[in-house]
C-alpha positions in Angstrom: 21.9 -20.4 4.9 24.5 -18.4 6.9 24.1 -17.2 10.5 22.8 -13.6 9.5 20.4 -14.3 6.4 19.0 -11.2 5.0 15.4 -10.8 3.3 17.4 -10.4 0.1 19.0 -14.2 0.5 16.0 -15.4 1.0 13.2 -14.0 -1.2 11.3 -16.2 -3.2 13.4 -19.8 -2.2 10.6 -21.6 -2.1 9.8 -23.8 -4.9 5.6 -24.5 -5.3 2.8 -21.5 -5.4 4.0 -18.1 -3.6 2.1 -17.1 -0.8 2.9 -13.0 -1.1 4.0 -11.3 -4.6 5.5 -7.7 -4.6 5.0 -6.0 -7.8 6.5 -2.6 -8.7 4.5 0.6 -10.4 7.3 2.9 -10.6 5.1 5.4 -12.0 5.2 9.5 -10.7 3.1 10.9 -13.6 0.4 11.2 -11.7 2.1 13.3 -9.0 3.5 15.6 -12.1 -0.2 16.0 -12.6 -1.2 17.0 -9.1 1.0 19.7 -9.2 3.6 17.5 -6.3 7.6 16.7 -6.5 8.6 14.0 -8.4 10.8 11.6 -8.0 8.7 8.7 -6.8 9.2 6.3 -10.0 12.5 5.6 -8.2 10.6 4.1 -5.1 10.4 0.2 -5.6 14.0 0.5 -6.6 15.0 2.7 -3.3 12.2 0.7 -0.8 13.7 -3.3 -2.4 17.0 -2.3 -1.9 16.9 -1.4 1.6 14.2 -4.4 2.4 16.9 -6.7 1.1 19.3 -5.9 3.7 17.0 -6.5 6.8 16.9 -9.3 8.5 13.8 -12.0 9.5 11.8 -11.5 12.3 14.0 -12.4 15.5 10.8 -13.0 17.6 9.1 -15.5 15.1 12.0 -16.9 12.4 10.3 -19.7 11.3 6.7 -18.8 10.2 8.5 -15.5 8.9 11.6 -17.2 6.9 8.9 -19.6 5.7 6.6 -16.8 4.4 9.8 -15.1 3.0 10.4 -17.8 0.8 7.7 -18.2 -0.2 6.9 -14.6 -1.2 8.2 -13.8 -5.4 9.2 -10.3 -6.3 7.2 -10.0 -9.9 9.8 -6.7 -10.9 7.7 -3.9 -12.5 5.4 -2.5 -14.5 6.3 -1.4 -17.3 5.4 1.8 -17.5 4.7 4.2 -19.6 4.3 7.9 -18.3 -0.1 7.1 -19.8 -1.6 7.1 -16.4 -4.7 5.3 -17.1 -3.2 2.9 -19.3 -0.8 2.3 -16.8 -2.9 1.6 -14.2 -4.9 -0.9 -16.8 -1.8 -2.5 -16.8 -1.1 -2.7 -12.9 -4.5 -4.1 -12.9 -3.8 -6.8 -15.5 -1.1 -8.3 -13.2 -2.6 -7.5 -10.0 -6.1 -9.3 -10.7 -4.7 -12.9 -11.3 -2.3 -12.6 -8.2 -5.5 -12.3 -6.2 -7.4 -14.8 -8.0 -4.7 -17.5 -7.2 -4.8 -16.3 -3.3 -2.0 -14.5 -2.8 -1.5 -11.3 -0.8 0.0 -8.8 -3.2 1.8 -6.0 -2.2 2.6 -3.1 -4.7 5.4 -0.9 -4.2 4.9 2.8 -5.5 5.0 5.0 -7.3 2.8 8.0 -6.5 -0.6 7.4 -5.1 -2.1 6.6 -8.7 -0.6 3.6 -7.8 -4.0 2.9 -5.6 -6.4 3.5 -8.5 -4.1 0.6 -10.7 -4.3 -1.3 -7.4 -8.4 -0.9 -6.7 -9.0 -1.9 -10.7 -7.4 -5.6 -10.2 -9.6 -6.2 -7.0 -12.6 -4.7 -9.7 -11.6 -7.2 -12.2 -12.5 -10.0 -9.9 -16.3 -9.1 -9.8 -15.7 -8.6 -6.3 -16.7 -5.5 -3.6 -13.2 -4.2 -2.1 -13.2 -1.8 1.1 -10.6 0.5 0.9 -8.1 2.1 4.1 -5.7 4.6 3.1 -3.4 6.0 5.4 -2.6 9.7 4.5 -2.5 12.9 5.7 -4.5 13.8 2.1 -8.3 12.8 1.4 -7.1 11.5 -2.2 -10.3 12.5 -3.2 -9.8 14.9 -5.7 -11.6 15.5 -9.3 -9.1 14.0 -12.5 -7.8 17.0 -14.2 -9.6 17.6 -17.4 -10.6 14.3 -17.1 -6.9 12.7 -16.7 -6.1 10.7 -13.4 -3.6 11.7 -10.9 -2.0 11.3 -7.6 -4.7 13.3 -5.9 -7.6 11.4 -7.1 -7.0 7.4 -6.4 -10.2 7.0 -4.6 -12.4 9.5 -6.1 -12.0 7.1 -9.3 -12.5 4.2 -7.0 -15.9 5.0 -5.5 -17.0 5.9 -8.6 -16.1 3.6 -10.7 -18.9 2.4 -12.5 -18.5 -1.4 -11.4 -19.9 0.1 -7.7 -17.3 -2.3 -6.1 -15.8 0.2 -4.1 -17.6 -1.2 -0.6 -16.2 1.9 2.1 -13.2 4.3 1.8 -12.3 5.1 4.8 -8.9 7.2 5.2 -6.5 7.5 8.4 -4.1 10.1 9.7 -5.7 13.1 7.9 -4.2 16.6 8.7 -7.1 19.0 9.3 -5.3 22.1 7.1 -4.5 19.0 3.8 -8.1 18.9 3.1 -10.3 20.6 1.4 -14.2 20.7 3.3 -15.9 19.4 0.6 -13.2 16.9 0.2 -13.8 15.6 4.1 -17.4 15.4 3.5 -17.0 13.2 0.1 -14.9 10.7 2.5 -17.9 10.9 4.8 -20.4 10.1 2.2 -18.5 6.7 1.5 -16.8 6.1 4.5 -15.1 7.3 7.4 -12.2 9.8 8.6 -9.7 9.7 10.7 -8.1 12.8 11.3 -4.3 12.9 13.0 -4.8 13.7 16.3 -7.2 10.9 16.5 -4.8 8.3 15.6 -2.8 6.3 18.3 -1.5 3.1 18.7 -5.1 2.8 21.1 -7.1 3.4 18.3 -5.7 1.4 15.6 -8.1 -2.0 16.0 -11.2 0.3 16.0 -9.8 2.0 13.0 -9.2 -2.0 11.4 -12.7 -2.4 12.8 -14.0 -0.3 10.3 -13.6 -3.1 7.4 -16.3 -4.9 7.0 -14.9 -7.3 4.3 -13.3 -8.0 1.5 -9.9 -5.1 1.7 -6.9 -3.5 0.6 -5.1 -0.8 2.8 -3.3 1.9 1.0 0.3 3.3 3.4 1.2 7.0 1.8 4.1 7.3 3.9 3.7 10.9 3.2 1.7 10.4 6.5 4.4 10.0 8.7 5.8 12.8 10.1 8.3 14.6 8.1 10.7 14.2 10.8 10.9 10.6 9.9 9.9 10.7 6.8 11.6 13.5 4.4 11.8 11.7 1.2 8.2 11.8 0.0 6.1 13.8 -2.6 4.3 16.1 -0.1 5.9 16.0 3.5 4.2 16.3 6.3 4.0 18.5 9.2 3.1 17.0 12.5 2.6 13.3 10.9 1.7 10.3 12.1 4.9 8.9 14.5 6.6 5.8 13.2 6.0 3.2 16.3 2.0 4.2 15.2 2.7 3.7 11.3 4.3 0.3 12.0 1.9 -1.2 14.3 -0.7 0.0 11.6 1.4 -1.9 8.5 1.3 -5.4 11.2 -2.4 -5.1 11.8 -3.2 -4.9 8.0 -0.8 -7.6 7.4 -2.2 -10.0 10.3 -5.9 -9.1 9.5 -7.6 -12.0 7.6 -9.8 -9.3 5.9 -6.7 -7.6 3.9 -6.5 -9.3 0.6 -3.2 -6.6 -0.6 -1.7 -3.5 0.2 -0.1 -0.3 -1.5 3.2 1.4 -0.4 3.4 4.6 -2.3 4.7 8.4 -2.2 8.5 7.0 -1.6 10.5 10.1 -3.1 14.2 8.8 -3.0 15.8 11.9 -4.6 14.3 14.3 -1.3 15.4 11.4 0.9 17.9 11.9 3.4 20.3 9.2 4.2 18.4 6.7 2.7 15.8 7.2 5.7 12.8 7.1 4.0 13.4 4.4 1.8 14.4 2.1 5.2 11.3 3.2 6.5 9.1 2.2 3.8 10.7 -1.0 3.4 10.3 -1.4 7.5 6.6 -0.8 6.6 6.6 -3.6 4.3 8.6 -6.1 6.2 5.8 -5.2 9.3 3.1 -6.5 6.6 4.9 -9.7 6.0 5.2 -9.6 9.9 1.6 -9.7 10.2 0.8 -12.1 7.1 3.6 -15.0 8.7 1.2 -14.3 12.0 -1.9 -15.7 10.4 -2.6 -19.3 9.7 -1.1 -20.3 6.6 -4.7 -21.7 5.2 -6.0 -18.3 5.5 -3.5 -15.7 4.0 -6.5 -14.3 1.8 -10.4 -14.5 2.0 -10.0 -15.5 -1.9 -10.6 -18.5 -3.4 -9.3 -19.7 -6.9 -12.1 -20.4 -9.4 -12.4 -23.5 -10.6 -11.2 -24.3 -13.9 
């Protein structure tokens, strides 16, 4: 190893069992559905390419290179532009990566990416609580019956397994959802709107999971500012030392089995800002997952044989 080792040198060096997989959905379908700008089936490709350049964390190398190294990309999905069986697939691949204990980390892809996501944790048998960060509820109805990027977590809680536990969303803007929207969210959860969010109230916002968890980032919540390249920028958006801190807590709470990064829009990006910011997001979950005892990455067990 040189003196400046980069994420990309180091990814996956570990021989034995990974403790972390990223897995790509590079699917925007569902955003051409929802009526949004495509462009996000180039995100995995934009978001690994600038992960690959940072470096480890300076403050805490060793846990971090160790969890580097131990951490596989799995490449993508193969998609296919058939949202649902897409996200069937997703699921597929997901579902075993949990079962063996590892946190999975899916790059998007629009925010149909989520429903893919919630199906593996469904295939396990097991209840799921669900935080999305977002400055939209997600919570819209399928389109003559056909899933998009505006209704993730409608499908999710649901479903007719009933494993959707909570969804609870963070960093909504008050004039991106719809009233009856807000009080579906309230029915199954809890909201957050933007001007309650602050670095302050991020452990009570974590202290909403109760469980089991996987933690959706639309980084369309970040304001657009900071964050130009997604499918639906935002006015007045979450700021970026908030979004960060959020990505570390999910990645250091014990309760978070995976994540989603979606809504990455490389071809609106400027500068390639978006895409570093995105792959900042993910290198803060890593952060947070080399911060917990290596025993306890995930609350999952394998089965026995």
């Amino acid at each position: 190893m040189t003196g400046d080792p980069r994420i990309g040198d180091l990814l996956g060096r570990a021989p034995g069992e990974p403790r972390a997989v990223l897995i790509g959905f590079p699917s925007d379908e569902g955003v051409r559905r929802n009526g949004g700008r495509t462009g996000a089936a180039d995100g995995p490709r934009a978001l690994r390419q600038a992960l690959s350049r940072l470096t480890p964390d300076a403050d805490r190398t060793d846990a971090f290179v160790a969890l580097i190294e131990q951490t596989r990309d799995l490449g993508d999905v193969p998609v296919t532009g058939d949202v649902e069986a897409d996200q069937e697939l997703l699921a597929t691949i997901v579902a075993p990566q949990l079962q063996a204990g590892r946190f999975v980390i899916v790059l998007g892809g629009g925010h149909e990416t989520s429903f893919g996501h919630f199906l593996g944790h469904a295939a396990l048998g097991r209840a799921v609580h669900v935080l999305n960060w977002d400055a939209h509820a997600d919570v819209r109805e399928p389109r003559e019956g056909r899933a998009h990027s505006g209704s993730p977590f409608r499908q999710a809680v649901l479903h007719p397994s009933g494993l959707c536990a909570s969804y609870n969303v963070a960093g909504l803007q008050p004039h991106s959802v719809a009233t009856p929207h807000l009080a579906f969210v309230r029915t199954h959860g809890r909201a957050v709107f933007r001007h309650d969010v602050g670095v302050e109230s991020l452990p009570a916002i974590y202290g909403m999971l109760s469980g089991r968890s996987f933690v959706s980032f639309d980084i369309d919540a970040v304001d657009q500012a900071y964050a130009p390249g997604v499918s639906a920028p935002a006015t007045n958006g979450l700021p970026v030392a908030v979004w960060l801190e959020a990505a570390f807590l999910a990645g250091r709470d014990e309760r978070v089995l995976s994540a989603d990064i979606v809504e990455l829009c490389p071809a609106h990006d400027r500068d390639g800002q978006t895409a570093r910011l995105a792959a900042l997001t993910v290198w803060q979950l890593l952060r947070g997952i080399a911060a917990r005892p290596e025993h306890i990455a995930t609350h999952i067990e394998p089965e026995a044989p």
